[in-house]
N, C-alpha and C positions, 0 to 999 in steps of 0.2 A: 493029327494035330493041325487044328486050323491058325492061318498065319494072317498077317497083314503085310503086304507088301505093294512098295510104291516104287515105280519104272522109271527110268534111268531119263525117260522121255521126259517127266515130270520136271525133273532137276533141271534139267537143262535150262527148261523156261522158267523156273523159278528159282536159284540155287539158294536163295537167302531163307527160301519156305519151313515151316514147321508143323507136322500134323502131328495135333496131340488126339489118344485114345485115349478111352476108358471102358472098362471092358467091367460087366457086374454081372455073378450067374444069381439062379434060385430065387429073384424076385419076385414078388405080386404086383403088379402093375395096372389091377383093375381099380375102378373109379367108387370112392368111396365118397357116398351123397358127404359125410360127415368134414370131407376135406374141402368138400369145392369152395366155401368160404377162405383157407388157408389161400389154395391155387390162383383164386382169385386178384389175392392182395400179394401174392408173390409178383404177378405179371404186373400187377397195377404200381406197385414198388418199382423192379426194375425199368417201365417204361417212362417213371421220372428220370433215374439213372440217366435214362437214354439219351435224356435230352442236354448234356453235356457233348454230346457228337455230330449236332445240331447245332452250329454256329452261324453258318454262311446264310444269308436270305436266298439265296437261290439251292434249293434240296440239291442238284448234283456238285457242285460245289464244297462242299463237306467232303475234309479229308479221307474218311470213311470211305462213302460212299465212291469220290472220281478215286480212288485209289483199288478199287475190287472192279470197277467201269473198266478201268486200262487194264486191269488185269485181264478179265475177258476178253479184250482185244488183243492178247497172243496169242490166242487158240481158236477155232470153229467154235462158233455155238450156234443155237436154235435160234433163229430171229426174237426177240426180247426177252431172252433170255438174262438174270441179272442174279448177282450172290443173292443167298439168305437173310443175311443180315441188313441187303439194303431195300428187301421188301418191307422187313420187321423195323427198319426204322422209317418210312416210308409213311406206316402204320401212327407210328410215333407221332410225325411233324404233322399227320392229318386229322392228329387228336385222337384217334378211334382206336375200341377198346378192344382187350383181349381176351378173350376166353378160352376157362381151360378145357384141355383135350386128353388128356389122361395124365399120369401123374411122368414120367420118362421128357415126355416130349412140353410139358409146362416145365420142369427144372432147365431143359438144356435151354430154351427158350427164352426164360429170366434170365443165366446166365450168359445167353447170348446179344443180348440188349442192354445187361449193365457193363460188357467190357467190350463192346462191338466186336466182335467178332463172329463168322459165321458158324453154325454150329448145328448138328443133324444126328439123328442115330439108326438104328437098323436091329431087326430082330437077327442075332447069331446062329439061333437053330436052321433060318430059312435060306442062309448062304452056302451055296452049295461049293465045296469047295474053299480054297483060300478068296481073301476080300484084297483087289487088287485096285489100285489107284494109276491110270495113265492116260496113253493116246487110244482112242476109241479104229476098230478097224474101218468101222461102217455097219450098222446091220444088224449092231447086238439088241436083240430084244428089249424092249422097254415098255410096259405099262404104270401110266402113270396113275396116283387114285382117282377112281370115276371112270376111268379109259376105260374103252371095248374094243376099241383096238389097238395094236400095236403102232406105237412110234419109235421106232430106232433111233441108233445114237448115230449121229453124222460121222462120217472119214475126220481124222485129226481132233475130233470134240474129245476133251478131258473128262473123262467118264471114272467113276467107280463101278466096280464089274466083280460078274465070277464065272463060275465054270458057266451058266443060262445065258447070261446078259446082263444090259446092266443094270444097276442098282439105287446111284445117284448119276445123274445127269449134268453138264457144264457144272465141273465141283459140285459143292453143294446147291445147285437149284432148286432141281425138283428129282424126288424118292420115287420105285418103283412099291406097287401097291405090294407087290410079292414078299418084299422086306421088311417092307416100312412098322413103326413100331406098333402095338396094338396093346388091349387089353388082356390079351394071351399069354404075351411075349414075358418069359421067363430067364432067357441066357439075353443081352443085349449089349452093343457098342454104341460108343459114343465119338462125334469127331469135334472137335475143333479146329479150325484153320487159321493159317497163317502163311500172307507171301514177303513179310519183309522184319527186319531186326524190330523194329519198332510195336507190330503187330502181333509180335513172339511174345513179347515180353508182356502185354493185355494178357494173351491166349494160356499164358503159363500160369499166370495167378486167375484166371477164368476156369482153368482144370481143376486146379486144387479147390476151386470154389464149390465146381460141380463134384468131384467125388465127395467133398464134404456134407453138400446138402444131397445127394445117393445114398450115402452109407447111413446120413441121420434117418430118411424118411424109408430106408428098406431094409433097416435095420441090417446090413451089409458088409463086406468089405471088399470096395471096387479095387483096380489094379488100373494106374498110369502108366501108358507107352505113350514115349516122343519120338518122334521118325525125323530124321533129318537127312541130308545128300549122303552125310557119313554114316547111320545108321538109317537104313530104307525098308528095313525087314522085320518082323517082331511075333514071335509064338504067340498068340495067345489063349491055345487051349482047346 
């Protein structure tokens, strides 16, 4: 029984945080020329969204974005290293467009851009082991996509890991190609993050967003876990 579990290490630095799952088996997740019109105007839609998180004339500035900045600054990371969310709005303020990349990772992607929040997923079958969220030792294997070689995770970096190495990178950064979602991928998770009251509450109605538009287009029925300091742990199958 594969679990999700987040480290006690986590909490520490974050205790206000909230990671939401979604977990969907037996999918088809290949790209169907017939949609990419659909994919298209989903990203092109929520990247208007976006631009309600977009206030400040200076991009870091933007609650958003210095709020996931100083997050990173409690922990080791990879020299420019920066959340998900604040590449993908980044995207946004620079006007430039999106295109889709399969159907998994366009849905969390819209939904990640109309409720700002950072958001990523990972194929289920290629986790070896439970999927664990904490402080990195030093050294856990990581290839990123396109790498030919290995880039470890630093001492203290907050890493997503398993029994190999890890998986996702300073939180959500950057995905290990080994995981990452593909046209294959049939069992899948889904994360959304959150380090504060305020950011839960986007990321809660951002879940329900994303298992709605999952079970519409995979004809499915996904499963919500919410992990918090109090609940750190969660089956999922």
């Amino acid at each position: 029984m594969k679990k999700v579990i987040i480290n006690e290490e986590f909490w520490e630095l974050f205790p206000e945080a909230q990671i939401n799952f979604l977990v969907m088996k037996d999918i088809d997740n290949h790209i169907e020329e017939k949609d990419e019109a659909h994919f298209t105007e989903l990203l092109k839609d929520a990247a208007k969204e976006a631009d309600k998180f977009l206030t400040e004339e200076s991009f870091s500035s933007n609650p958003v974005v210095a709020q996931w900045r100083d997050a990173f600054s409690k922990f080791k990371t990879k020299k420019g290293a920066r959340s998900s969310i604040e590449a993908l709005l980044k995207r946004v303020n620079q006007q430039r467009k999106f295109f889709p990349i399969n159907p998994l990772v366009d849905i969390y992607n819209s939904v990640s851009l109309k409720y700002g929040v950072p958001s990523g997923g990972e194929d289920v079958d290629k986790i070896e082991g439970h999927l664990y969220l904490g402080k990195a030792n030093g050294g856990e294997s990581f290839f990123p996509l396109g790498a030919e070689k290995d880039s470890p995770a630093l001492p203290e970096e907050l890493i997503y890991f398993d029994e190999v190495g890890a998986i996702c990178r300073c939180l959500n950064w950057r995905e290990a190609q080994r995981t990452m979602l593909t046209e294959e991928t049939t069992n899948a998770i889904l994360v959304i993050e959150a380090i504060n009251n305020e950011q839960a509450k986007r990321a809660n109605l951002a879940i329900h967003e994303l298992k709605n538009l999952v079970d519409a287009y995979f004809k499915t029925n996904s499963t919500i876990y919410t992990l918090s300091k109090e609940t750190a742990e969660a089956e999922i199958g």
